[in-house]
VORO-340893 format. One line per field, with one value per residue (C-alpha): chain; x, y, z. Coordinates in steps of 0.25 Angstrom, whole numbers, plus 5000, padded with zeros to 4 digits. Layout:
chain <- A, ...
X <- X, ...
Y <- Y, ...
Z <- Z, ...
This chain:
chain <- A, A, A, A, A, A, A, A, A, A, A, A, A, A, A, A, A, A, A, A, A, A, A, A, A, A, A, A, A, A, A, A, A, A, A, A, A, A, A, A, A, A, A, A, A, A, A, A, A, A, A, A, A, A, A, A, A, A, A, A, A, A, A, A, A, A, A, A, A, A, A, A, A, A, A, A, A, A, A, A, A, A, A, A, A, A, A, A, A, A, A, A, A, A, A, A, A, A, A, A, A, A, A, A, A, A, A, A, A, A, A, A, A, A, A, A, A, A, A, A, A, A, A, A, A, A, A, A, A, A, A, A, A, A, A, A, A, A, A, A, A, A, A, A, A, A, A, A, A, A, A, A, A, A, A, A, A, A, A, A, A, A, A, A, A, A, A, A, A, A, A, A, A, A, A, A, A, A, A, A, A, A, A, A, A, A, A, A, A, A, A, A, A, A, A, A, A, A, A, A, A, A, A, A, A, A, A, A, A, A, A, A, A, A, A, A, A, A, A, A, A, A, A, A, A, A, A, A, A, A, A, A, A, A, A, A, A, A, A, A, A, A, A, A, A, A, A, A, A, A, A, A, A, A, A, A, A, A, A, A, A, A, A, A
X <- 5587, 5588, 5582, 5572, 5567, 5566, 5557, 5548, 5546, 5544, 5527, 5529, 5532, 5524, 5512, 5515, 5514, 5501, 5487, 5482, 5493, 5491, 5498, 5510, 5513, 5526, 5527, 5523, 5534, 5543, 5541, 5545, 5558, 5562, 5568, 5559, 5572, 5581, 5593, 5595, 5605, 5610, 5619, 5610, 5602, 5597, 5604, 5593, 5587, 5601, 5600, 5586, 5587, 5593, 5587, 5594, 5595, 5601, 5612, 5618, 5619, 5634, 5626, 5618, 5632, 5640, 5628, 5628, 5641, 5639, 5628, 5637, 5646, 5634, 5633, 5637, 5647, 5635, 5624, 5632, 5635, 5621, 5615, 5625, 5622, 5609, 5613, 5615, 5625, 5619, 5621, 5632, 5623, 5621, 5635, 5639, 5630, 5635, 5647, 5646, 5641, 5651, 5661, 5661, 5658, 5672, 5673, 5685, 5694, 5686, 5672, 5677, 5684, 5670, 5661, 5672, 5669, 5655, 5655, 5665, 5655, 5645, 5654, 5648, 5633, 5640, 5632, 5641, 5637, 5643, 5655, 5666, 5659, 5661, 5673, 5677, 5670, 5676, 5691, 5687, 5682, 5697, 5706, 5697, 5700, 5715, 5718, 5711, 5720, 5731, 5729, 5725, 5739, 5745, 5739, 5744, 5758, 5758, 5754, 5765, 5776, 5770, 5773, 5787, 5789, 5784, 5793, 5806, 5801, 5802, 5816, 5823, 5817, 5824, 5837, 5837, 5834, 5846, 5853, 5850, 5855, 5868, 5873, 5868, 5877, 5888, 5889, 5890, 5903, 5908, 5907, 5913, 5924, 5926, 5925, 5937, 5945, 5944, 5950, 5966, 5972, 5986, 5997, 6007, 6018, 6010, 6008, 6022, 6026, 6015, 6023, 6037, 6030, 6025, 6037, 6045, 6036, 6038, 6053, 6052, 6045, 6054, 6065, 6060, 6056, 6072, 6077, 6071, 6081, 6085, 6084, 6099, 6105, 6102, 6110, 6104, 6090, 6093, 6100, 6087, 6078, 6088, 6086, 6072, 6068, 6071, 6063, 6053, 6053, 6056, 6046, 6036, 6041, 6039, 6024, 6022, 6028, 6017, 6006, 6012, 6011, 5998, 5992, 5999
Y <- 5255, 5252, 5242, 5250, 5253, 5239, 5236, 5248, 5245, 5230, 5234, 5240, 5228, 5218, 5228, 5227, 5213, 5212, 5216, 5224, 5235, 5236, 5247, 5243, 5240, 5247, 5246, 5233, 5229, 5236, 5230, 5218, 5221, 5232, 5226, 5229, 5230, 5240, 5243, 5252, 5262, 5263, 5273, 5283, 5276, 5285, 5280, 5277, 5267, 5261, 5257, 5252, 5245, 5231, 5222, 5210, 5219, 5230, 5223, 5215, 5228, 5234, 5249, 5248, 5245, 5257, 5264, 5259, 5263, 5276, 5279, 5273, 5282, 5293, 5288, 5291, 5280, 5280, 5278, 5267, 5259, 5262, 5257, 5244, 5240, 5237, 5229, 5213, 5207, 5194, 5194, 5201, 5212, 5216, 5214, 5221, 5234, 5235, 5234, 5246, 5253, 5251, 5255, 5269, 5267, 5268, 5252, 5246, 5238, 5225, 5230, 5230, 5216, 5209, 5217, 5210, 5198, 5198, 5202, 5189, 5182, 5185, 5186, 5173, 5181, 5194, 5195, 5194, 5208, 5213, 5206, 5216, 5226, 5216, 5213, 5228, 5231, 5222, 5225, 5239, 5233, 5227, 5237, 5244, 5235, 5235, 5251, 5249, 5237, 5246, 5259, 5251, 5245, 5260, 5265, 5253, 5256, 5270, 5268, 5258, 5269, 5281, 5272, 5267, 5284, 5289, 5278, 5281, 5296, 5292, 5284, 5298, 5307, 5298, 5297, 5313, 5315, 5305, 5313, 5325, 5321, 5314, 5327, 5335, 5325, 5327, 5342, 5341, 5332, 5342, 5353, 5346, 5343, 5356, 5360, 5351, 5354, 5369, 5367, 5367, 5354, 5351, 5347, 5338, 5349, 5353, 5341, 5337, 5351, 5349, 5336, 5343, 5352, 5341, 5335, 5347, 5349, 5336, 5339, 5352, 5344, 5334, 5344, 5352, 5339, 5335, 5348, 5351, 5355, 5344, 5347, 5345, 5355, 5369, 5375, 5369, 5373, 5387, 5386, 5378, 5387, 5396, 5384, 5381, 5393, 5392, 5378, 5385, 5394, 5386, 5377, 5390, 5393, 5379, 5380, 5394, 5392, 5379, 5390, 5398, 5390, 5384, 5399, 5399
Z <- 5279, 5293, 5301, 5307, 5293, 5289, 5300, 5295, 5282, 5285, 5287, 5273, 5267, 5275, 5270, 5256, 5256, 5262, 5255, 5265, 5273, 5289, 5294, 5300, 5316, 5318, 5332, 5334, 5322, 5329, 5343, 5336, 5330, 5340, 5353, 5365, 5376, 5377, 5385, 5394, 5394, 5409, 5408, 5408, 5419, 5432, 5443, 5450, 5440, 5441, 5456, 5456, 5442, 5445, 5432, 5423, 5412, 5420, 5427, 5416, 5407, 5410, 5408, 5421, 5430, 5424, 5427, 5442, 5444, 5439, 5448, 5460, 5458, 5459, 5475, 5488, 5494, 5506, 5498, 5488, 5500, 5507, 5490, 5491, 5506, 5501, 5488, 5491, 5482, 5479, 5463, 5454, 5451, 5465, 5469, 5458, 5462, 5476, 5471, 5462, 5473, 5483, 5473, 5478, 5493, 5496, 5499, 5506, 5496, 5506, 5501, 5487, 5489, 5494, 5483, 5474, 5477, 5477, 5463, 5459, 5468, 5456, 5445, 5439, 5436, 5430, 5415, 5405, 5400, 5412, 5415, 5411, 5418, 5429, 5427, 5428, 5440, 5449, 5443, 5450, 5462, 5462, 5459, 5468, 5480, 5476, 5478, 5491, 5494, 5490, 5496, 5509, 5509, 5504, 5517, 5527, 5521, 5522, 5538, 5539, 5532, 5539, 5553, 5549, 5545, 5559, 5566, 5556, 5562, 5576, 5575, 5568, 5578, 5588, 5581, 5578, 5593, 5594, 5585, 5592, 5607, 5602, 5595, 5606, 5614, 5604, 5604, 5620, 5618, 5608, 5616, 5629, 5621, 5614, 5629, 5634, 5621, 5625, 5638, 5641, 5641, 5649, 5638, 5640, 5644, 5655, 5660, 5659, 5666, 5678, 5681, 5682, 5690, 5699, 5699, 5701, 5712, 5720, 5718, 5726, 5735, 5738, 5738, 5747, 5756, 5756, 5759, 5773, 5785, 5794, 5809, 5813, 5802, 5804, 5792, 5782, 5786, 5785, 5772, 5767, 5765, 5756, 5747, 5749, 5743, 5730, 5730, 5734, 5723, 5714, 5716, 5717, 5703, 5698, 5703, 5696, 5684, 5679, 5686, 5674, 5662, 5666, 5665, 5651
């Protein structure tokens, strides 16, 4: 038998004790032995109810919460900040609401840190029945503020390499422009000289021969400086020039001939 048919048959047996039977009053029996409260199940709770519904009973029951952040998430980042704006935090339960709804407002990780503190600032009032839910929240809250910390340093140091990469941009544009005006500049070398390589250069031998030449030449000179007639003797002058002619051409042949082989 279960207890529920215990209480039933208890009338029975109290009537069969007694001489008289009086119909039995089950309902008032059973509003003695049955419990006049009952929870309430907020997870089916309209949303509506759940904003408006700020009781004792309700805010220590870890139902009601989950179901506030379920219904968070149902609103728009304006009208969650708009909802929070409006909220004071002077005890844990209110901080702890505006908290959940700023959660998805798109807060900067400064936001988050202050909503943090005003939480450990009411730490000490948390019921008991809702301290790991506590306890969980605000290690959200903190892992929250570190990824902001850390894409926030993430995108300082990507600036910082994208400068040094448009500064390393600049330097090799400069050295290949460099680059480039120095092998122009070497190329115009090379061709000069290629230039002055194709060009006839005097070898030795002819060098040595232009001398004899030159030196040949001065002889003549000389020669023909010492052998002109003197006044008082007529003989010799006229046989002079019998010899002067082949000097003369000799020395026109001695011209020709370097003509000659320069041309070869």
């Amino acid at each position: 038998m279960t207890f529920k048919s215990l209480i039933a048959a208890v009338p029975l047996l109290l009537a069969g004790c007694v001489k008289t039977a009086t119909p039995p009053d089950l309902s008032a029996l059973a509003s003695v032995v049955l419990p006049q409260e009952r929870t309430a199940d907020y997870r089916i709770a309209d949303c509506h109810a759940i904003w408006e519904l700020n009781s004792a009973a309700a805010t220590e029951n870890a139902l009601y919460w989950l179901r506030m952040m379920d219904c968070a998430d149902l609103l728009s980042s304006d009208t969650a900040r708009i909802m929070a704006g409006k909220i004071t935090p002077d005890s844990w339960d209110t901080a702890l609401r505006q908290s959940i709804l700023l959660n998805n407002t798109g807060t900067s990780a400064n936001d988050k840190r202050k909503v943090l503190e005003t939480l450990n600032a009411y730490s000490a009032g948390f019921p008991v029945s809702l301290r790991p839910l506590m306890t969980l929240w605000r290690d959200q809250l903190k892992q929250a503020i570190a990824l902001s910390d850390e894409r926030q340093r993430y995108r300082r140091l990507q600036s910082d390499t994208d400068g040094k990469i448009d500064q390393l941009r600049a330097v090799n544009s400069r050295l290949q422009f460099e680059l480039q005006n120095t092998t122009r500049k070497l190329d115009n070398l090379s061709n000069i000289e290629r230039q002055l390589a194709g060009r006839k250069q005097p070898t030795k031998a002819d060098a040595e021969l232009e001398n004899a030449l030159e030196e040949r030449r001065e002889a003549l000179e000389e020669a023909a400086g010492t052998a002109e007639p003197k006044p008082a003797e007529a003989k010799p002058a006229d046989a002079k020039p019998a010899e002067a002619k082949p000097a003369a051409a000799e020395t026109k042949a001695a011209e020709t001939k370097p003509a000659q082989e320069k041309k070869e």
